[in-house]
C-alpha positions in Angstrom: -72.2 33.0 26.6 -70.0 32.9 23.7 -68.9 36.5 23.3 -68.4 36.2 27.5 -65.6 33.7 26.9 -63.8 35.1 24.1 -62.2 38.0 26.5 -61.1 35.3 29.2 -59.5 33.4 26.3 -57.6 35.8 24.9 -56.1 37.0 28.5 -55.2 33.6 28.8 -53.0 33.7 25.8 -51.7 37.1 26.7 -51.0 35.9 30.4 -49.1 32.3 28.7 -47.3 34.9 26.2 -46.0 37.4 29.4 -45.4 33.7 31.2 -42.8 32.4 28.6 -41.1 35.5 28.1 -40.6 36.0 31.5 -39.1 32.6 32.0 -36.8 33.0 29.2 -35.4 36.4 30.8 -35.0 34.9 34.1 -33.1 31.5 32.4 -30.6 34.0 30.6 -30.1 36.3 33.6 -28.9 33.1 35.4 -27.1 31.5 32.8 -25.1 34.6 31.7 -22.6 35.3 34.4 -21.9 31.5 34.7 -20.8 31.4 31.4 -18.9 35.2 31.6 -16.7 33.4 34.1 -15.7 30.3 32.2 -12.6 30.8 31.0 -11.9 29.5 27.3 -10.0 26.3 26.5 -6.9 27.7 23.8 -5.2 24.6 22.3 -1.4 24.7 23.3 0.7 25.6 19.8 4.0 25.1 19.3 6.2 26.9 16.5 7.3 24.2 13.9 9.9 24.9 10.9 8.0 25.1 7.6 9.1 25.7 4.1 8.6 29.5 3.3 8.3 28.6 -0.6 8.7 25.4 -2.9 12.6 23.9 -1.9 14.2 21.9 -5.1 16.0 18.9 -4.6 19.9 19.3 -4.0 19.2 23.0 -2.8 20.8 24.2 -0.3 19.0 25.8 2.5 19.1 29.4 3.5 16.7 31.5 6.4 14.8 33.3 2.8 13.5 29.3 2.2 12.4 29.2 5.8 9.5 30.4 8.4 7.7 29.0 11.8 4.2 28.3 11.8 2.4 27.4 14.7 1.1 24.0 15.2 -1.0 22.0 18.0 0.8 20.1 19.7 -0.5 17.1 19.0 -0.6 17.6 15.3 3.4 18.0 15.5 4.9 15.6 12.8 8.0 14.0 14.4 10.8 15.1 14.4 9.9 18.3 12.9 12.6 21.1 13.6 11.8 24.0 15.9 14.3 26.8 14.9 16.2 27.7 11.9 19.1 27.5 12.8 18.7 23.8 13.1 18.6 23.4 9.2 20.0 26.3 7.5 23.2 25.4 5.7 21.2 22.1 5.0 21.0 20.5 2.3 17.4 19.1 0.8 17.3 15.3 0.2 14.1 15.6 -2.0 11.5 18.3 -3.2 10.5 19.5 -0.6 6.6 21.8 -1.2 5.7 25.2 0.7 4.5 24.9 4.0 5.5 21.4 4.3 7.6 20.7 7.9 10.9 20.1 8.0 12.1 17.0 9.4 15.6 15.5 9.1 14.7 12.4 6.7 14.3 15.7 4.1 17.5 17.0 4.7 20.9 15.7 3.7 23.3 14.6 6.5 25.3 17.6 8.5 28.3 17.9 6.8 26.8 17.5 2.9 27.3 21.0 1.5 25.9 20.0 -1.7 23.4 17.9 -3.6 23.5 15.0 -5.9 23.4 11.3 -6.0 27.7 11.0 -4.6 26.5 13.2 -1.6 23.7 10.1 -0.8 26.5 7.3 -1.0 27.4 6.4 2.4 31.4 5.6 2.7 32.6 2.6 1.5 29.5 1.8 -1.1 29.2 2.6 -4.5 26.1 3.6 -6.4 25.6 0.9 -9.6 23.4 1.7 -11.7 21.3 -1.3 -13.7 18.6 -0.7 -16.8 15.3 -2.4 -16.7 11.6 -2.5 -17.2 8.9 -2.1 -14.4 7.9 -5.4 -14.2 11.7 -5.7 -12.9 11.0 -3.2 -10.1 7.8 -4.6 -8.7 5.5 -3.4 -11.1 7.1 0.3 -10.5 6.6 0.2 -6.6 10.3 0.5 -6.0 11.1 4.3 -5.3 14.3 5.6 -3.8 14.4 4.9 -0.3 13.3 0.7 -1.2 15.5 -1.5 0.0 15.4 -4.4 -2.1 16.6 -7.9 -2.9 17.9 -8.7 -6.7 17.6 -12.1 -8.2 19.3 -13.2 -11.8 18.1 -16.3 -14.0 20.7 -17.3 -16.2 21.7 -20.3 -18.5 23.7 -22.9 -16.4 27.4 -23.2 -18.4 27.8 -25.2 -21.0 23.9 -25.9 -20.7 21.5 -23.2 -22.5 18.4 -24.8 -22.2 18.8 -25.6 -18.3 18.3 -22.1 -16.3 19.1 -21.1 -13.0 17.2 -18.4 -10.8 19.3 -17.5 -7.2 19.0 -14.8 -5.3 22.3 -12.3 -5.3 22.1 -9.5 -3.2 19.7 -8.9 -0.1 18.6 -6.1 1.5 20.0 -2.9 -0.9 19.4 0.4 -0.6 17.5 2.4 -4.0 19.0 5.4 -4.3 17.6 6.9 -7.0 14.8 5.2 -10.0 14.5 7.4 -13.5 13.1 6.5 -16.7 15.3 7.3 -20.2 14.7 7.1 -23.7 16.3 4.5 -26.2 16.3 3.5 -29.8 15.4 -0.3 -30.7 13.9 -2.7 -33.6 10.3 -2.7 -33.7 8.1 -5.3 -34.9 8.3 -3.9 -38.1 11.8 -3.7 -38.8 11.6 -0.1 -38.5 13.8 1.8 -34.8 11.4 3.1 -32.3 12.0 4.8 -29.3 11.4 2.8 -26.3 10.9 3.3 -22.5 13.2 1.9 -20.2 13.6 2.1 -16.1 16.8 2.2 -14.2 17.9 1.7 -10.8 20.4 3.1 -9.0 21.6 1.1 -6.0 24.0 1.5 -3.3 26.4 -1.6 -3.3 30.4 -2.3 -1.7 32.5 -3.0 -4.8 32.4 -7.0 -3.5 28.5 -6.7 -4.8 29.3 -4.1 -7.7 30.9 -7.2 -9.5 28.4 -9.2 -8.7 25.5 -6.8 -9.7 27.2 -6.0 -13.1 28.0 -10.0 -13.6 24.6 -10.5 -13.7 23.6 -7.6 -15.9 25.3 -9.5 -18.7 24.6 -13.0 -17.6 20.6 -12.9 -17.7 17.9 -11.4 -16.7 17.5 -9.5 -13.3 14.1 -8.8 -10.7 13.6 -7.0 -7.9 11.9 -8.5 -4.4 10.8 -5.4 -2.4 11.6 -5.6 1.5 9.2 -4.6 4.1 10.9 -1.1 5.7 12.9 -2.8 8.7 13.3 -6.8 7.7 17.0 -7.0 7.8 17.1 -11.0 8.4 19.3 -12.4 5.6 17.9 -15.3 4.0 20.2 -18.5 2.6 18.9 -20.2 -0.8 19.9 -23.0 -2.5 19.0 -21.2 -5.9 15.9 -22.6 -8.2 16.1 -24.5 -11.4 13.4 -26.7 -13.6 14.2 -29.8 -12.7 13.8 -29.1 -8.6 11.1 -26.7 -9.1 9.0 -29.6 -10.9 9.6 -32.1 -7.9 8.3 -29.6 -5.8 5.5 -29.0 -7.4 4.6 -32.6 -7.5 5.5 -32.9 -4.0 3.3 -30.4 -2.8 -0.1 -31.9 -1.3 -3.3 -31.1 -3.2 -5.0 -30.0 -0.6 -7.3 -31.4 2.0 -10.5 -33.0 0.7 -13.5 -31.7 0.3 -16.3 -32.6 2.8 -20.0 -33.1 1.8 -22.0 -29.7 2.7 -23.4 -30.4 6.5 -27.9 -31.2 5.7 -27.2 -32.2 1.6 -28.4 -35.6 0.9 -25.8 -38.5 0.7 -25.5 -38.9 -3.2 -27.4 -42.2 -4.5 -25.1 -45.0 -5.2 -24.1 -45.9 -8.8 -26.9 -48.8 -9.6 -25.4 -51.5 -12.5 -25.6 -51.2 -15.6 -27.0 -47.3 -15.4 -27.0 -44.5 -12.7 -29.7 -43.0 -11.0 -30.8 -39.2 -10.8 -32.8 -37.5 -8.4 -35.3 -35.1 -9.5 -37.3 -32.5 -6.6 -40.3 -30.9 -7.9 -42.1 -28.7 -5.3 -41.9 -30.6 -2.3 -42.0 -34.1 -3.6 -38.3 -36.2 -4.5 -38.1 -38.8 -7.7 -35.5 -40.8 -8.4 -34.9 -42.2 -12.0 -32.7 -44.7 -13.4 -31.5 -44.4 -17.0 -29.5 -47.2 -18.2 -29.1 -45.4 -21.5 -31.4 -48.2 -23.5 -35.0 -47.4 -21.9 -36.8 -44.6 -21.2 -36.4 -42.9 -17.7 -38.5 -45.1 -15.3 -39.6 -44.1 -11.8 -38.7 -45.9 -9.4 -39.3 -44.5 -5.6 -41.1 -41.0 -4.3 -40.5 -39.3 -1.3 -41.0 -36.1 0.3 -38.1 -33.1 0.2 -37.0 -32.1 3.3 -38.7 -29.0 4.1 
């Protein structure tokens, strides 16, 4: 019986094999011209100026620095220049790295045929220059391009020990930040060289005076602005004596409120206090007085 069912078994398989193959064929013969006719989706490029090789700063641009490369068009940057014609004669407000688009916040106004700081100053303003530290510039987050506002503490006249800190200037452009070498007295006695920031910022003469007034008066910091806050804040200045009333003025806070489930604390008894004491799922309360031993007074059961 056995060797009579091996040969309608293995036909089966053959027959299942011949089945699939069959099948598959037939799916691919129906699929195929279906997808033959499908055209393809293309993302829509658009050409987009790029930098042909690294640009320095203050260079001026010519059509060897430049080259289109095709972007998608939703991967434009904005702004970005289309043709070269648009910035060649140009000049480069900043570094500018290969293949990086060009867009006019990189370039200097049309006109500037030359770089350098005087080509940044807008008419009528002056560029001031101040030495510092970082901890004046915002713990070195102010870059060219911050707009800032500068405040001076200085010694009221006539009165050393009473100081004065007041906001001078609001809202002022960084043109440029640097860091420069000088010579001073160590702790030893002995001249070391010595890092030291400086800002350049873009001023009218008015707030020139001021800004080099308060270079010599005292000491100078630097609030950075959020890009686009232009509102012009009035203070009354800060010294000690009305910085101490408003710290005493100012409310302590709201008070704090028992956690919501805790047990009420017990009640100060006289002549001791009383503790609570929760072991497993039972609750003492002891009272020491500070004389006798600990004596238990009352037993309950913890809320599970």
């Amino acid at each position: 019986m056995k060797s009579k069912a091996i040969p309608h078994m293995i036909l089966a398989v053959i027959l299942a094999v011949a089945a699939g193959v069959l099948t598959i064929r037939w799916l691919g013969s129906v699929r195929g011209p279906g997808q033959a006719q499908r055209p393809k989706v293309e993302a829509k490029k658009v050409d987009v100026l790029v930098a042909a090789r690294a640009i320095p700063k203050g260079a001026r641009l010519d059509a060897a620095m430049l080259r289109l490369k095709p972007y998608e068009a939703e991967a434009v940057p904005g702004g970005a220049l289309r043709a070269v014609a648009e910035a060649e004669g140009r000049v480069a407000a900043r570094d500018i790295s290969k293949d990086d688009p060009i867009t006019p916040d990189k370039l200097m106004a049309k006109g500037v045929t030359r770089g350098g700081l005087d080509a940044a100053v807008a008419p009528g303003k002056r560029a001031v220059t101040v030495k510092g530290t970082k901890v004046m510039g915002s713990g070195g987050l102010v870059t060219p391009g911050s707009r800032v506002d500068v405040v001076v503490t200085y010694s009221r006249p006539g009165k050393q020990e009473e100081k004065v800190s007041k906001v001078i200037l609001e809202n002022i452009p960084v043109l440029a930040t640097g860091t420069e070498l000088e010579p001073r007295i160590g702790k030893d006695g002995r001249e070391e060289l010595a890092s030291t920031d400086s800002f350049t910022l873009m001023v009218t003469p008015e707030e020139a005076e001021r800004l080099a007034l308060a270079a010599d008066l005292g000491s100078m910091h630097m609030a950075l602005r959020k890009p686009g806050d232009d509102d012009v804040v009035k203070t009354p200045g800060a010294d000690v004596a009305g910085s101490l009333e408003a710290f005493a003025a100012a409310p302590a806070g709201p008070p704090t409120s028992p956690l919501e489930g805790a047990p009420d604390e017990a009640e100060p008894e006289e002549g001791g206090y009383s503790v609570e004491i929760i072991r497993g799922t039972e609750r003492e309360r002891i009272t020491l007085d500070g004389q006798n031993p600990p004596k238990p007074e009352e037993k309950s059961h913890a809320r599970p």
